[in-house]
C-alpha positions in Angstrom: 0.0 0.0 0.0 1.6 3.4 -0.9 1.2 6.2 1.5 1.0 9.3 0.0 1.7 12.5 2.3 -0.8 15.5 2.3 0.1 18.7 0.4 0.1 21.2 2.4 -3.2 24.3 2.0 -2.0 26.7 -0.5 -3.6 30.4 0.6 -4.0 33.0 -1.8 -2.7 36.7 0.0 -2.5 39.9 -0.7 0.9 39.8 -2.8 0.9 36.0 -3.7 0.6 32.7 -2.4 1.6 30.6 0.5 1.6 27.9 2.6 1.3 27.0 6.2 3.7 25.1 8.3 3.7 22.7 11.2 6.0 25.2 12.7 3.8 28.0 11.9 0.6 26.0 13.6 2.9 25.1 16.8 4.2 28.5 17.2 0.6 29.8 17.0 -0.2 27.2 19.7 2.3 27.9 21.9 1.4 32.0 21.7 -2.2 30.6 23.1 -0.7 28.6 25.4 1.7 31.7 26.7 -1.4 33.8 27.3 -3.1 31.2 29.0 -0.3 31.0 31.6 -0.4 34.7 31.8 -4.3 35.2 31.9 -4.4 32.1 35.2 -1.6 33.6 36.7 -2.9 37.2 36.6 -6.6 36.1 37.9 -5.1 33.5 40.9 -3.2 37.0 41.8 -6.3 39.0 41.7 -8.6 36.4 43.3 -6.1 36.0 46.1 -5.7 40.4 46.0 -9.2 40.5 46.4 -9.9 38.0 48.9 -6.6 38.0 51.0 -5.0 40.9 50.3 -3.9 41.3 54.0 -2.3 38.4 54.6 1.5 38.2 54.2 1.5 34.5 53.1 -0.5 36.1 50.5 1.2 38.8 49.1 4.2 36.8 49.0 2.8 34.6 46.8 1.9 37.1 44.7 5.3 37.9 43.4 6.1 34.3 42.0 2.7 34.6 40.2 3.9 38.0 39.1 6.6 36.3 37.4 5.5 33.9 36.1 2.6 36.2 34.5 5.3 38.6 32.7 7.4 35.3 31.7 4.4 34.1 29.8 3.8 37.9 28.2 7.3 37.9 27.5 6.7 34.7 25.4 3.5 35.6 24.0 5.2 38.9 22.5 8.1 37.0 21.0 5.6 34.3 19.2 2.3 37.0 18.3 2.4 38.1 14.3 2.2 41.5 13.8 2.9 42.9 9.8 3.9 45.9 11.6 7.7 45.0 12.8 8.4 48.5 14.6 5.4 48.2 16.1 6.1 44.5 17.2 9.7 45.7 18.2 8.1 48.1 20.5 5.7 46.2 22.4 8.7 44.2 22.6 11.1 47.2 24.4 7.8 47.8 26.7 8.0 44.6 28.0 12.1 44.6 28.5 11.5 47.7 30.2 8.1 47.2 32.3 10.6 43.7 33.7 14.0 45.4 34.4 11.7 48.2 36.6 9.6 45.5 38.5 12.9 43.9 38.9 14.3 46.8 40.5 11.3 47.8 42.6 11.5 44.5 44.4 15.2 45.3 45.4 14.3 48.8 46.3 11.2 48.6 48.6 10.9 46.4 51.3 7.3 45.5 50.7 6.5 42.6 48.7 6.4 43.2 45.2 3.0 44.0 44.1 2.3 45.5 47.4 5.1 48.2 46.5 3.5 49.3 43.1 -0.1 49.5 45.3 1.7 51.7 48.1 4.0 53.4 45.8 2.1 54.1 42.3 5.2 56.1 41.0 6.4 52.6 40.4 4.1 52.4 37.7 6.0 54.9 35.3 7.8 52.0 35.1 6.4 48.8 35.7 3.5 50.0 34.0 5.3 49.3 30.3 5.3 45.9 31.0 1.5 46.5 30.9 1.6 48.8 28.1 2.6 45.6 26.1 0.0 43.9 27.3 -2.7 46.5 26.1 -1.1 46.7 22.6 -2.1 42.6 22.3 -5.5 43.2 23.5 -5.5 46.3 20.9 -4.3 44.1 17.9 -6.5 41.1 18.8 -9.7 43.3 18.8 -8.6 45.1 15.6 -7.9 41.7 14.0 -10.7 39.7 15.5 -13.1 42.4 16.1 -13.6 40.4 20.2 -15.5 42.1 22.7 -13.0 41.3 25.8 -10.6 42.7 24.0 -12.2 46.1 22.8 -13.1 46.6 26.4 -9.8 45.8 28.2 -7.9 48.1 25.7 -9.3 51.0 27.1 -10.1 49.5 31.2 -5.9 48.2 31.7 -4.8 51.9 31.0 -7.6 53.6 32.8 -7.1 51.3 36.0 -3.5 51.8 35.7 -3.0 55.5 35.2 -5.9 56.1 37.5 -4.2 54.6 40.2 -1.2 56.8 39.3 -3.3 59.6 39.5 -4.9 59.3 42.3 -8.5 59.8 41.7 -9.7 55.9 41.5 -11.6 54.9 45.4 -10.0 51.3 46.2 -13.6 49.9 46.1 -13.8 51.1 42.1 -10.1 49.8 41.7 -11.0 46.6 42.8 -13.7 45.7 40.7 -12.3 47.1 37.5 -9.1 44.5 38.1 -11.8 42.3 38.5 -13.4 43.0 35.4 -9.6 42.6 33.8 -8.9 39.1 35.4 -12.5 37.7 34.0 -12.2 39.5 30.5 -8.6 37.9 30.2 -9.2 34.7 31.0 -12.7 34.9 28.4 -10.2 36.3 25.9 -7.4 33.5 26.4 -9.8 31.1 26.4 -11.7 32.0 23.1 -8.3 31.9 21.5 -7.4 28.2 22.1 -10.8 27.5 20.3 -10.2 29.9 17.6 -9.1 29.0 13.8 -5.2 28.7 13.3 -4.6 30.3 10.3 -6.2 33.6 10.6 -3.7 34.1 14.2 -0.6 33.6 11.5 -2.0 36.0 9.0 -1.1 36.7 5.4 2.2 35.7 4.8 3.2 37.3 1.6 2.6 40.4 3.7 5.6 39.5 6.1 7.7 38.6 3.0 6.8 41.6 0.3 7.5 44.0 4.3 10.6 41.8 4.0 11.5 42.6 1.0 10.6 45.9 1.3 12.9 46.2 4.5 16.0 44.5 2.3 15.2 47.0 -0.7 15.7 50.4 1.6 18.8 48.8 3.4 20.4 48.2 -0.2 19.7 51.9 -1.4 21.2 53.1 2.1 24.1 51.1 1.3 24.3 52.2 -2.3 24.3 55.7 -0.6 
């Protein structure tokens, strides 16, 4: 009996055709699976915020899940496609940034970590990129997928965020808008790990013609 392998889906895109991978599929599962880790971790913080927030077993625990939480963003940012490579680049530098602050406000403050950036919001100018990151994948998900969790957090991490920075949020209205986050997160991870694969890869003769593109300008620079 001869076996004959599958060809693989051609797709027709915007400047020609191409093909899917294995590697393109797994990548796009392991990006779901990075945001799942990051959406659990962030609501078993906020549950435990919300319902221990006193305790110091608690808030200890916090920081591990903190972690943990920016290790998975960390990943999902390096995996996400995005035509847009400055832009990708950026959310990138965010997150770099947003880790090397909480890194250094743990050293700094004697509190446990998250209960520094509550007690000093200042911390947030710089903690708050790593945050800033994570807005600019809920931004491209909802302008790519057009998801309600993802049009309202856009808008509800930055107003939480600065409004703590600010000042002018009561603790009762913080506390259920990161509420509001930690459910909407977890909705939006989830829908993603029953979502389609190829439309979370995109149109891949985009990311070759910005490729060629890209190699083009460098040449003429050079030529220069």
């Amino acid at each position: 009996m001869t076996h004959t392998l599958a060809e693989p889906e051609v797709y027709q895109g915007q400047f020609g055709e191409f093909t899917i991978t294995k590697g393109d599929r797994l990548g796009v599962v392991l990006y779901r699976a990075a945001l799942m880790v990051a959406a659990l971790c962030f609501a078993a913080g906020t549950g435990l915020v919300l319902g221990r927030g006193d305790d110091p077993t608690v808030l200890r625990w916090l920081s591990p899940l903190y972690t943990l939480f920016s290790l998975a963003l960390g990943a999902s940012l390096l995996l996400i496609h995005i035509y847009m490579k400055p832009l990708h680049r950026a959310l990138q530098a965010f997150w770099l940034v947003g880790a090397i602050a909480a890194i250094a406000v743990a050293h700094l403050y004697p509190e446990p970590f998250v209960q520094s950036v509550y007690l000093h919001p200042q911390t947030l100018l710089g903690v708050g990129f790593t945050f800033a990151a994570l807005t600019g994948i809920f931004f491209k998900e909802a302008f790519c997928f057009n998801r309600l969790e993802t049009k309202l957090l856009t808008p509800l991490v930055p107003l939480l965020l600065l409004g703590h920075l600010a000042g002018v949020l009561s603790p009762g209205i913080e506390s259920k808008l990161l509420l509001v986050w930690a459910i909407l997160m977890v909705i939006f991870a989830a829908r993603k790990c029953v979502q389609a694969i190829p439309p979370d890869i995109g149109d891949k003769s985009v990311f070759e013609y910005l490729r060629r593109e890209s190699q083009v300008a460098k040449s003429a620079q050079s030529a220069d």
